[in-house]
C-alpha positions as protocol buffer text, in pm:
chain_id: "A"
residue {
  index: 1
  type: UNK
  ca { x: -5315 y: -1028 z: -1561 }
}
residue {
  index: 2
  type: UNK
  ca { x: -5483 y: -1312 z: -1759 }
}
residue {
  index: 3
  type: UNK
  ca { x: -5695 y: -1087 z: -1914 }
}
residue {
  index: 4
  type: UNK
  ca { x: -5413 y: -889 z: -2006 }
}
residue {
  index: 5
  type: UNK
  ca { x: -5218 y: -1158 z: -2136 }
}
residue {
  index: 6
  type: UNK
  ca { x: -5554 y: -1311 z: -2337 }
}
residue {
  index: 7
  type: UNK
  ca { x: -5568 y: -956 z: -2529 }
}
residue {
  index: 8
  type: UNK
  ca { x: -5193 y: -925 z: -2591 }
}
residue {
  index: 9
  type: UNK
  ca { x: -5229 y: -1315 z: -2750 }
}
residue {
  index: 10
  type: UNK
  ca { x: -5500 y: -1256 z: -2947 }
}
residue {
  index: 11
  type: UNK
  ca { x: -5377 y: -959 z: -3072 }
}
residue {
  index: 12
  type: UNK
  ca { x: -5047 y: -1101 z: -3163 }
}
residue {
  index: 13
  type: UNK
  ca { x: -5171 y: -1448 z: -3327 }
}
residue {
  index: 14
  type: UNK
  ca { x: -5405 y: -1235 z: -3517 }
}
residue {
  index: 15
  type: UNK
  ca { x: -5081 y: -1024 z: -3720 }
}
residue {
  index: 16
  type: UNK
  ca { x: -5064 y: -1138 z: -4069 }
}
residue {
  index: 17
  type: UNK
  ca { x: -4724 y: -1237 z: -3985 }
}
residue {
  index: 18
  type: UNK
  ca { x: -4768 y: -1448 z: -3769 }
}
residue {
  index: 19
  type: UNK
  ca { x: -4970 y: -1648 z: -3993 }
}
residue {
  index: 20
  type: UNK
  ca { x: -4746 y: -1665 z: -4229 }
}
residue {
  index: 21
  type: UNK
  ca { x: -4468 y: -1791 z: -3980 }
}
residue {
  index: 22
  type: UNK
  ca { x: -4733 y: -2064 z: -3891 }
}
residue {
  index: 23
  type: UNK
  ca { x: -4778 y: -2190 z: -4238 }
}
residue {
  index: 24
  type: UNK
  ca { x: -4411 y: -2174 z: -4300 }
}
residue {
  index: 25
  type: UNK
  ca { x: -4366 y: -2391 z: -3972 }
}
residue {
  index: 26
  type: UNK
  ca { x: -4590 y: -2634 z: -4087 }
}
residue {
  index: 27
  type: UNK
  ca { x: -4501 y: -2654 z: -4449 }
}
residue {
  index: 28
  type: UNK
  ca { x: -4118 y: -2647 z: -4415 }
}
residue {
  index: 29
  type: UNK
  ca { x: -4099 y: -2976 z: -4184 }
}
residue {
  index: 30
  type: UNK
  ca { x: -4323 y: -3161 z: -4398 }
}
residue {
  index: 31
  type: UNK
  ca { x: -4138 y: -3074 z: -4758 }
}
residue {
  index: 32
  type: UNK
  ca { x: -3844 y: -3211 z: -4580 }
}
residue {
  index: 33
  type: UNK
  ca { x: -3957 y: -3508 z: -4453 }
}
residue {
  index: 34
  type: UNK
  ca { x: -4132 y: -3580 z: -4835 }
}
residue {
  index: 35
  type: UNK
  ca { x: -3804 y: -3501 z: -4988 }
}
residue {
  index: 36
  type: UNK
  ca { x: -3608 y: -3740 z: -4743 }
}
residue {
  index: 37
  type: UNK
  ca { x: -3853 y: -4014 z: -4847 }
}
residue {
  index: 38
  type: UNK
  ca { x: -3775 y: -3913 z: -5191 }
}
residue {
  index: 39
  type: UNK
  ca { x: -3423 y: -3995 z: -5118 }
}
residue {
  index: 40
  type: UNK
  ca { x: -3502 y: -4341 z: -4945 }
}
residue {
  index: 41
  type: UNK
  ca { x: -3714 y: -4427 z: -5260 }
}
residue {
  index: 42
  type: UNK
  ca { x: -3417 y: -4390 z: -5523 }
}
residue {
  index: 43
  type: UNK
  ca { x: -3208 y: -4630 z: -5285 }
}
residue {
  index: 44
  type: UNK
  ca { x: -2993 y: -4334 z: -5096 }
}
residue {
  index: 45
  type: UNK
  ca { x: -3041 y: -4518 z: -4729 }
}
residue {
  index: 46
  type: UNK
  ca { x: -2701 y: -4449 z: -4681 }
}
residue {
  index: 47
  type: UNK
  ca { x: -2699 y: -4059 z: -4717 }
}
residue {
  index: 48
  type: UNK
  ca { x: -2755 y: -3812 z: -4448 }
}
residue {
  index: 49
  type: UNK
  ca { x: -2635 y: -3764 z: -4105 }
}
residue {
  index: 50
  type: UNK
  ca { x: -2689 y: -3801 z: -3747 }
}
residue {
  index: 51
  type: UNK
  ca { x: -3080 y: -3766 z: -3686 }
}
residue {
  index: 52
  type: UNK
  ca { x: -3174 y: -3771 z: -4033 }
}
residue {
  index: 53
  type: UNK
  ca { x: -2999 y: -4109 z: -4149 }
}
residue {
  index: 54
  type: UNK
  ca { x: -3207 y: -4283 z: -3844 }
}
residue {
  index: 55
  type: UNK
  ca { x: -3538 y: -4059 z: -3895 }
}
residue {
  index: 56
  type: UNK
  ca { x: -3624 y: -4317 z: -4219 }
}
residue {
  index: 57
  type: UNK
  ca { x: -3676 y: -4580 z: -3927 }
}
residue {
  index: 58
  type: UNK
  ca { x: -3921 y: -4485 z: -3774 }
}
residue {
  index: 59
  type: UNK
  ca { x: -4158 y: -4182 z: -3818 }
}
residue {
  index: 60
  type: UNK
  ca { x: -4133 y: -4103 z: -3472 }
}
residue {
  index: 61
  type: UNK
  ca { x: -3808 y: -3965 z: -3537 }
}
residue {
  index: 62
  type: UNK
  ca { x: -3873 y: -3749 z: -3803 }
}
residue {
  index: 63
  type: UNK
  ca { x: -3923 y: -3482 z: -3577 }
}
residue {
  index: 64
  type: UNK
  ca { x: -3613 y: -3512 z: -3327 }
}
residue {
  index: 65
  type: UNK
  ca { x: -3410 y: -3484 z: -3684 }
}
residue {
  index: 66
  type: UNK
  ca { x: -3683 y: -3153 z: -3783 }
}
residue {
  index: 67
  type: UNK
  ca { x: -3602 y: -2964 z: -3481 }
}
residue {
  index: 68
  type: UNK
  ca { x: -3217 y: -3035 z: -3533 }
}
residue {
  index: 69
  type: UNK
  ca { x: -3242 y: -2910 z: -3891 }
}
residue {
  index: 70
  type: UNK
  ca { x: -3442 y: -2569 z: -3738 }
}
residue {
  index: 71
  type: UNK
  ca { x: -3344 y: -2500 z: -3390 }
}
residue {
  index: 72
  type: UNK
  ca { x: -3008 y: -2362 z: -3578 }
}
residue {
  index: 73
  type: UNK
  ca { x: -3112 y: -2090 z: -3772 }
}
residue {
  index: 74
  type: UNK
  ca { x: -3492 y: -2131 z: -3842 }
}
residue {
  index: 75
  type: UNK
  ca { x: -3653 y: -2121 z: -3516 }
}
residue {
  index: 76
  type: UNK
  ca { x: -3416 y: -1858 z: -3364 }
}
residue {
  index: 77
  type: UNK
  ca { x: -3507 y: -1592 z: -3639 }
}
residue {
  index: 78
  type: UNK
  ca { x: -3856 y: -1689 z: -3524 }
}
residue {
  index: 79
  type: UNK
  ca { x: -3791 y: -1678 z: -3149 }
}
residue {
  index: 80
  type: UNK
  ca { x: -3603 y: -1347 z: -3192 }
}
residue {
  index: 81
  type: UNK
  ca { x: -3921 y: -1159 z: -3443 }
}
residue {
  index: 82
  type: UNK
  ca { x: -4166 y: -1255 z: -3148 }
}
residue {
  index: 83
  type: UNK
  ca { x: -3939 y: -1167 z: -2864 }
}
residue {
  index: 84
  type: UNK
  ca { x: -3779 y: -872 z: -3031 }
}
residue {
  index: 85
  type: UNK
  ca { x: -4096 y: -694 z: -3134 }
}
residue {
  index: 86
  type: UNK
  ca { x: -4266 y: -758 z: -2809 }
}
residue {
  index: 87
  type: UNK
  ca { x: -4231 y: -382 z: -2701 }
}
residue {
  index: 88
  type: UNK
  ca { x: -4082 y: -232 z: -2986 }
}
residue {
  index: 89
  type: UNK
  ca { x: -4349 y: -359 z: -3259 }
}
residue {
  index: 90
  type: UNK
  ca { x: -4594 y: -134 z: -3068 }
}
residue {
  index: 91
  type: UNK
  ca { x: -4369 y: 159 z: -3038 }
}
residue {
  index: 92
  type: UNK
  ca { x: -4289 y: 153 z: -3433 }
}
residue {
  index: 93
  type: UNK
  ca { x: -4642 y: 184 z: -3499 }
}
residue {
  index: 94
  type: UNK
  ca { x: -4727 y: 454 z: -3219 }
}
residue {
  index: 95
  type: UNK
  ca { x: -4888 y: 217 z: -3022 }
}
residue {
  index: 96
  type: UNK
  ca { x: -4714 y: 227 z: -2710 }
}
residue {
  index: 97
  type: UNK
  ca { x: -4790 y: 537 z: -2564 }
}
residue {
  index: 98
  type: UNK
  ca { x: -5176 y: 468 z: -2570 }
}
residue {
  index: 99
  type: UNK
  ca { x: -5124 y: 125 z: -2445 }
}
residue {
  index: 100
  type: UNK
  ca { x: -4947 y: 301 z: -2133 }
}
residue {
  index: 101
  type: UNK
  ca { x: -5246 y: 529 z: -2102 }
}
residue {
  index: 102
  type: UNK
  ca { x: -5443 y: 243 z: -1957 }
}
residue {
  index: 103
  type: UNK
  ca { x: -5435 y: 163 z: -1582 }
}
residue {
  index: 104
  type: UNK
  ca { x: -5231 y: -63 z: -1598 }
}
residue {
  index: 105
  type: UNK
  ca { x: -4859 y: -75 z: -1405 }
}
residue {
  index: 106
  type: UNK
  ca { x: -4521 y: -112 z: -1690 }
}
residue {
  index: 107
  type: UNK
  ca { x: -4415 y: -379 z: -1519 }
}
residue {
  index: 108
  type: UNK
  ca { x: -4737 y: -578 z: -1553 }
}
residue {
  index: 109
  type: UNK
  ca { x: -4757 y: -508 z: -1942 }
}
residue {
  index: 110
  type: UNK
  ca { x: -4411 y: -592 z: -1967 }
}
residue {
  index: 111
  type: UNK
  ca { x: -4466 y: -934 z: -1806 }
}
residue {
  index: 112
  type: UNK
  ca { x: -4761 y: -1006 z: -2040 }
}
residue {
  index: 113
  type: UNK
  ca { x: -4564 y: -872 z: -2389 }
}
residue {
  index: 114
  type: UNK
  ca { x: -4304 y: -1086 z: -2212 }
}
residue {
  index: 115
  type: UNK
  ca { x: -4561 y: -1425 z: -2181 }
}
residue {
  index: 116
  type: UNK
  ca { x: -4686 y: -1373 z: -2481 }
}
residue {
  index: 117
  type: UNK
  ca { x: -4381 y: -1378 z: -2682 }
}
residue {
  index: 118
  type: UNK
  ca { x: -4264 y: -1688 z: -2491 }
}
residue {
  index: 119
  type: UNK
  ca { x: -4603 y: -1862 z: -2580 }
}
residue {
  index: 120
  type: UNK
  ca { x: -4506 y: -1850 z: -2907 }
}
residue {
  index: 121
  type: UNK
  ca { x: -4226 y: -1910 z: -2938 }
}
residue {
  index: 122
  type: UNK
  ca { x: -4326 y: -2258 z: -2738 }
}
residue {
  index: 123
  type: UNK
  ca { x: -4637 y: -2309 z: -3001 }
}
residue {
  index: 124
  type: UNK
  ca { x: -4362 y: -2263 z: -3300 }
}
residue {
  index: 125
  type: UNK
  ca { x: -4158 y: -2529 z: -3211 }
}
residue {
  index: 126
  type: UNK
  ca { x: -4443 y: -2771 z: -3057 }
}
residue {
  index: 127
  type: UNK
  ca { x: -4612 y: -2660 z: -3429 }
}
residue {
  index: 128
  type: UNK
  ca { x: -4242 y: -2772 z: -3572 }
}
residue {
  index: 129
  type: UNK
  ca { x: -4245 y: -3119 z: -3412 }
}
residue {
  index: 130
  type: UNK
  ca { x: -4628 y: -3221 z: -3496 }
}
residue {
  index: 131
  type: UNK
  ca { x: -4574 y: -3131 z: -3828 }
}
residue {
  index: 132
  type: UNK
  ca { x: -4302 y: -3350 z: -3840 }
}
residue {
  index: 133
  type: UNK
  ca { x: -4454 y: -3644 z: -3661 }
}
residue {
  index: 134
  type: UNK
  ca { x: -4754 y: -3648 z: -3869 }
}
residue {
  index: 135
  type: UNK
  ca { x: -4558 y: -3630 z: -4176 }
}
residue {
  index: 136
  type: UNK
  ca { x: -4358 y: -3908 z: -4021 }
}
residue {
  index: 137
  type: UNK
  ca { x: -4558 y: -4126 z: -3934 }
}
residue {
  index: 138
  type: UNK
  ca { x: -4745 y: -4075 z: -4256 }
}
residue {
  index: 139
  type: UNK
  ca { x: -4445 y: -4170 z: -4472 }
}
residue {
  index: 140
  type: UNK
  ca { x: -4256 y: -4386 z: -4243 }
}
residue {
  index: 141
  type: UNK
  ca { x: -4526 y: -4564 z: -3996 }
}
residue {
  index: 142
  type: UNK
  ca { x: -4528 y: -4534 z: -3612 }
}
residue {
  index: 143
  type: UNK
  ca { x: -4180 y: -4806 z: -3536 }
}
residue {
  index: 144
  type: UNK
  ca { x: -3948 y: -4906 z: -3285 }
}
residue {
  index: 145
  type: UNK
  ca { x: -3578 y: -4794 z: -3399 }
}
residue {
  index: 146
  type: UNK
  ca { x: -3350 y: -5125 z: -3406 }
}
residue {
  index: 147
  type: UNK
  ca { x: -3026 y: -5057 z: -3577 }
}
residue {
  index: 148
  type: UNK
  ca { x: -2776 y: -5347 z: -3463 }
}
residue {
  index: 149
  type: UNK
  ca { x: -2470 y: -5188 z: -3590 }
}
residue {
  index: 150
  type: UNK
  ca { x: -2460 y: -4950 z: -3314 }
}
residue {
  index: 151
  type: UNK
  ca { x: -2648 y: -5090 z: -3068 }
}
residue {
  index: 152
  type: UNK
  ca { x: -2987 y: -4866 z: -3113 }
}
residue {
  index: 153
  type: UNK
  ca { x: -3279 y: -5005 z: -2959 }
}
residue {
  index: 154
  type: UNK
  ca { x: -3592 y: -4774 z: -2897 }
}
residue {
  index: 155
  type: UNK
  ca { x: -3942 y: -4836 z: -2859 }
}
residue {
  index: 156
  type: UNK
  ca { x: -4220 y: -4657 z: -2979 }
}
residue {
  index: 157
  type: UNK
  ca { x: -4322 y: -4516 z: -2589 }
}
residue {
  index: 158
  type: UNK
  ca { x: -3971 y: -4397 z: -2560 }
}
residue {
  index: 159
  type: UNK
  ca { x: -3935 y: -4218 z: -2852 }
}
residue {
  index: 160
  type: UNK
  ca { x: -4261 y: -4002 z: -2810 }
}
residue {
  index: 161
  type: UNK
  ca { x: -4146 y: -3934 z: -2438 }
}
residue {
  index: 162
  type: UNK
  ca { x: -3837 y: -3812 z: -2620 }
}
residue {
  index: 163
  type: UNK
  ca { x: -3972 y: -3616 z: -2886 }
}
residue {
  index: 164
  type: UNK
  ca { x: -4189 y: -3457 z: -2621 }
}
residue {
  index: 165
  type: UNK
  ca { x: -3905 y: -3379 z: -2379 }
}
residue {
  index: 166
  type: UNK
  ca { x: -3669 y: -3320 z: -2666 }
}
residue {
  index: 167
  type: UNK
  ca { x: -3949 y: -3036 z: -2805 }
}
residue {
  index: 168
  type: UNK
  ca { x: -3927 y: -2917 z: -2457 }
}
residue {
  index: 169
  type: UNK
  ca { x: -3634 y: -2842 z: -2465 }
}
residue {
  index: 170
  type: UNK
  ca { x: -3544 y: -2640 z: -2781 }
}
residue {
  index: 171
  type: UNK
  ca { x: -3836 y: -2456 z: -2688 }
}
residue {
  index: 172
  type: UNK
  ca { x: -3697 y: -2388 z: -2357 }
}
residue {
  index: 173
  type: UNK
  ca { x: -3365 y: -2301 z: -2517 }
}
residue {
  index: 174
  type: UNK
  ca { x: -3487 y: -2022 z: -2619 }
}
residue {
  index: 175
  type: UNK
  ca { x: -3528 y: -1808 z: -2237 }
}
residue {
  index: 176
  type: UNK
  ca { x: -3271 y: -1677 z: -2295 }
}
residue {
  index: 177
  type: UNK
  ca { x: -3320 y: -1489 z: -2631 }
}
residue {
  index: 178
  type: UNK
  ca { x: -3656 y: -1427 z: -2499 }
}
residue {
  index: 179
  type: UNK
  ca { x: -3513 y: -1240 z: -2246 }
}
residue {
  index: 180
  type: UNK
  ca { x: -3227 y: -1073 z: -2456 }
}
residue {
  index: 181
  type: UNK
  ca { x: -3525 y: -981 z: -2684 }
}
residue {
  index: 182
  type: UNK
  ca { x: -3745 y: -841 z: -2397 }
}
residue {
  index: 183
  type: UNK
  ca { x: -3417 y: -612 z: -2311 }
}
residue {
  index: 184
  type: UNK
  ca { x: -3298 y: -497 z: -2673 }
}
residue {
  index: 185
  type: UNK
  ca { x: -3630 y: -510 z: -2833 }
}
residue {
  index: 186
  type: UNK
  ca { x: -3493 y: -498 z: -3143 }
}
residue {
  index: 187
  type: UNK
  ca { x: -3485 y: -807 z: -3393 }
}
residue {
  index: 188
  type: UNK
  ca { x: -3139 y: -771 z: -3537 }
}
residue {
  index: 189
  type: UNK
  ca { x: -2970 y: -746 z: -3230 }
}
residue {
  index: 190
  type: UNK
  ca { x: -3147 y: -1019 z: -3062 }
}
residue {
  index: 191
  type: UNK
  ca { x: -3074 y: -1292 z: -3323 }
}
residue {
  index: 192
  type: UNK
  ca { x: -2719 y: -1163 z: -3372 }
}
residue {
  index: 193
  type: UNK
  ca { x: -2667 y: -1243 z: -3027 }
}
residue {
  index: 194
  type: UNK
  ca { x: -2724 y: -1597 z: -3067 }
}
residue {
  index: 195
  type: UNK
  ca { x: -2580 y: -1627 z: -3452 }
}
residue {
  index: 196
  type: UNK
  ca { x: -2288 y: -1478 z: -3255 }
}
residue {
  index: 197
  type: UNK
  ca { x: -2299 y: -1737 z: -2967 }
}
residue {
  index: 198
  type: UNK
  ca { x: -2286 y: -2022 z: -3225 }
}
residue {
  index: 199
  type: UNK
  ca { x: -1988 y: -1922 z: -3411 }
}
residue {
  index: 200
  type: UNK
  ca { x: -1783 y: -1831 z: -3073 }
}
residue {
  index: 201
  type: UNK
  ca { x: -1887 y: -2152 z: -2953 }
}
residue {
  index: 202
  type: UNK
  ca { x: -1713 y: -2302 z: -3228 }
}
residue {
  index: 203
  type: UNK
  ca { x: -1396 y: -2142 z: -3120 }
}
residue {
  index: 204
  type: UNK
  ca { x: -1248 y: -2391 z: -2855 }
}
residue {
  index: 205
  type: UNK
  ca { x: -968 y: -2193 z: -2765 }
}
residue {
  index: 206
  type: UNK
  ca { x: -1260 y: -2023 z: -2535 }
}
residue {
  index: 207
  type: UNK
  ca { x: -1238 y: -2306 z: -2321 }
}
residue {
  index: 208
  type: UNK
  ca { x: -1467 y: -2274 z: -2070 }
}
residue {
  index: 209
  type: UNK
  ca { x: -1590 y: -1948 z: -2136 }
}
residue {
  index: 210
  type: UNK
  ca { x: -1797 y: -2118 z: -2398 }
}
residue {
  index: 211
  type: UNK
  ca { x: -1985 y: -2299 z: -2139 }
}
residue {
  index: 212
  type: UNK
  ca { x: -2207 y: -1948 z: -2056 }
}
residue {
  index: 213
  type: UNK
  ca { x: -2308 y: -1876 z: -2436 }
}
residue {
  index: 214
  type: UNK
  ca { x: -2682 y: -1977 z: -2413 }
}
residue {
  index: 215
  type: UNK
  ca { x: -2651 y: -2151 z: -2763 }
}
residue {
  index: 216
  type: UNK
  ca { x: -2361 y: -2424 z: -2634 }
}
residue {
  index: 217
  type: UNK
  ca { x: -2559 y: -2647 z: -2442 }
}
residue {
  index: 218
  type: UNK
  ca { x: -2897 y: -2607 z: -2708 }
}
residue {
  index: 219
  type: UNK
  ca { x: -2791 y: -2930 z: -2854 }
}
residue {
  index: 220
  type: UNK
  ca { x: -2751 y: -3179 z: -2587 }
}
residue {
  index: 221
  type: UNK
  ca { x: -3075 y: -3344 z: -2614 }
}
residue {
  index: 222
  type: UNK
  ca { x: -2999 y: -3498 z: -2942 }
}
residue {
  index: 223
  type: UNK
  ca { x: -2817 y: -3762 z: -2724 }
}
residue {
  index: 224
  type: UNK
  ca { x: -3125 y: -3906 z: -2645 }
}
residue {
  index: 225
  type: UNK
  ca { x: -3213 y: -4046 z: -3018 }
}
residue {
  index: 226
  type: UNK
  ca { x: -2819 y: -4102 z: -3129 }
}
residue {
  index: 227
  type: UNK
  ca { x: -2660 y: -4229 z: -2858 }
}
residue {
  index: 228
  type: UNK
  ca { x: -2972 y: -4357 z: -2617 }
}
residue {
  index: 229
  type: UNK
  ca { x: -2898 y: -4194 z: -2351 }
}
residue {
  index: 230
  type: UNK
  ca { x: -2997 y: -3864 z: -2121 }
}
residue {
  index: 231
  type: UNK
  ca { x: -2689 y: -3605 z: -2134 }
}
residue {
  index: 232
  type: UNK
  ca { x: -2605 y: -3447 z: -1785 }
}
residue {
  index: 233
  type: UNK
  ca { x: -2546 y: -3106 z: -2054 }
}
residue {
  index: 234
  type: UNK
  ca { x: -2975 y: -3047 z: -2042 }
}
residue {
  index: 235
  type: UNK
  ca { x: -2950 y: -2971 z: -1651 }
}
residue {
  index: 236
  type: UNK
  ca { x: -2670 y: -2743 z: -1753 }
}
residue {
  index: 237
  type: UNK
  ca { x: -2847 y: -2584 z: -2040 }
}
residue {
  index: 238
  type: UNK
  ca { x: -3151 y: -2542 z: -1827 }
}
residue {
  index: 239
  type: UNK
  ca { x: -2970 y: -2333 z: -1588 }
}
residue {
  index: 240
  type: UNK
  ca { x: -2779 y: -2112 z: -1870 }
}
residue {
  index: 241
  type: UNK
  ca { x: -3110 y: -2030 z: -2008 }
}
residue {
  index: 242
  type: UNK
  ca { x: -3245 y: -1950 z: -1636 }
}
residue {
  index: 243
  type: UNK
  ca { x: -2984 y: -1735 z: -1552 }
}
residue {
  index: 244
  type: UNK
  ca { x: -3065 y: -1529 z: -1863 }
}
residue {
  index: 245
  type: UNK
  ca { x: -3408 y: -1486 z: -1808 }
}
residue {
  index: 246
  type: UNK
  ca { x: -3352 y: -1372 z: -1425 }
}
residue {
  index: 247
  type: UNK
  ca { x: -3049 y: -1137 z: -1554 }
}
residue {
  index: 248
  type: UNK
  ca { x: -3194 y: -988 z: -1883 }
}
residue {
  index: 249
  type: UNK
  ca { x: -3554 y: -1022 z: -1734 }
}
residue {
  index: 250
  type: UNK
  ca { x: -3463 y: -798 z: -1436 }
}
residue {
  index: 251
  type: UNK
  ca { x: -3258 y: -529 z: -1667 }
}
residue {
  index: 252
  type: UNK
  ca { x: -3564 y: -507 z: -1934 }
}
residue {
  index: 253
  type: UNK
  ca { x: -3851 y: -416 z: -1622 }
}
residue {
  index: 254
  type: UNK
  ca { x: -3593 y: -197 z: -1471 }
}
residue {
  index: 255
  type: UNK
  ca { x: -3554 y: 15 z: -1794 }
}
residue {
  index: 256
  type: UNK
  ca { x: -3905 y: 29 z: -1925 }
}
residue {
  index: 257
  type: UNK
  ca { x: -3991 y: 143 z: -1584 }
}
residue {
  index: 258
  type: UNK
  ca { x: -3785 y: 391 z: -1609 }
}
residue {
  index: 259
  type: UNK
  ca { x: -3801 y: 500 z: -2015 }
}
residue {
  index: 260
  type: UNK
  ca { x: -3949 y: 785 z: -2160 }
}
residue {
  index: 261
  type: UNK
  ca { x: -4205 y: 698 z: -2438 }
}
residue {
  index: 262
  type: UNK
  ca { x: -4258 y: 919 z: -2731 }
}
residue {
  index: 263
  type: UNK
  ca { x: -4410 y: 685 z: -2982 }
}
């Protein structure tokens, strides 16, 4: 199985597009955080919201307010191109059926397409955050955040436990699109599931309803920077995303089991 997964990986972080994704994840973060010190230069201290108004405090939180600005949009495109094309990259190019010639079960391939997808989606956003904390603390320094008008005191050990755990998070949150991706295998689908979660969740005449979307509980560990304190909404979100996986993940090995491959 390891050896399985170590060719699938390799294979993968090889694709040109994948590079390209890297770069992107790497450059993006860091022409943000330039332009926000842009901003502080010319006196704006004021402007911006939320993460990004206390990110030119401290480095360290340049990438708690980089993850915010991505895990919307950015990072679930990503997520759903490396979970989406898992299977179905291999079928488009005829590659499927000859990697099912090989003695090796569906369900174990699946699993390892599966891993492999989930890796990186994990490296993307851990690649996300250190781009952002060494852009950070290159521009801003390595501080404590102190802001007396709201009562914000963090230390510099806290806030890279945070980060971490924060990073940890978004990359957790996205299981379930892993999963969804495994199942569809097919990129439009997969991120129109969660573009689709986000605006329902919007809706509150849902009411609770909302509360099983896997994108309504992706934000809850932004509590930890602008309000200093762990939300109860992160054991909740965990759970969403794991009852995804074990639902979606069950329903994809059931059906490429069962599938006929012509490609």
């Amino acid at each position: 199985m390891i050896s399985l997964v170590r060719t699938e990986f390799t294979k993968a972080a090889r694709r040109t597009r994948t590079l390209v994704v890297g770069a992107l994840l790497v450059g993006l973060p860091a022409l943000i955080v330039f332009a926000l010190h842009q901003r502080n230069n010319v006196r704006q201290a004021n402007a911006g919201e939320g993460l990004f108004r206390l990110a030119r405090q401290s480095g360290l939180l340049v990438p708690a307010a980089v993850l915010g600005a991505t895990s919307g949009f950015l990072l679930v495109v990503i997520a759903a191109t490396f979970a989406g094309d898992s299977v179905a990259g291999d079928s488009a190019w005829g590659n499927l059926r000859y990697l099912l010639m090989r003695p090796v079960p569906r369900g174990r391939l699946l699993v390892a397409k599966a891993t492999v997808a989930g890796l990186l989606i994990w490296v993307s956003t851990f690649l996300v955050a250190l781009a952002g904390l060494l852009a950070g603390i290159a521009l801003f320094g390595a501080h404590p955040v102190n802001v007396v008008a709201i009562g914000l005191q963090i230390s510099e050990k806290t806030l890279m436990l945070r980060v971490l755990l924060s990073t940890a998070y978004v990359a957790f949150g996205f299981t379930a699109l892993l999963a969804l991706g495994t199942f569809f295998s097919v990129l439009t689908d997969t991120a129109g599931v969660y573009i689709v979660s986000e605006i329902l969740d919007g809706i509150t005449q849902l009411g609770r309803v909302r509360y099983l979307f896997p994108t309504h509980y992706l934000d809850s560990w932004q509590s930890m920077f602008t309000d200093n304190r762990y939300s109860h909404d992160m054991i909740a979100g965990v759970l969403v995303q794991v009852g995804y996986l074990v639902v979606f993940g069950t329903l994809a090995a059931v059906y490429f089991r069962r599938k006929d491959i012509r490609s």
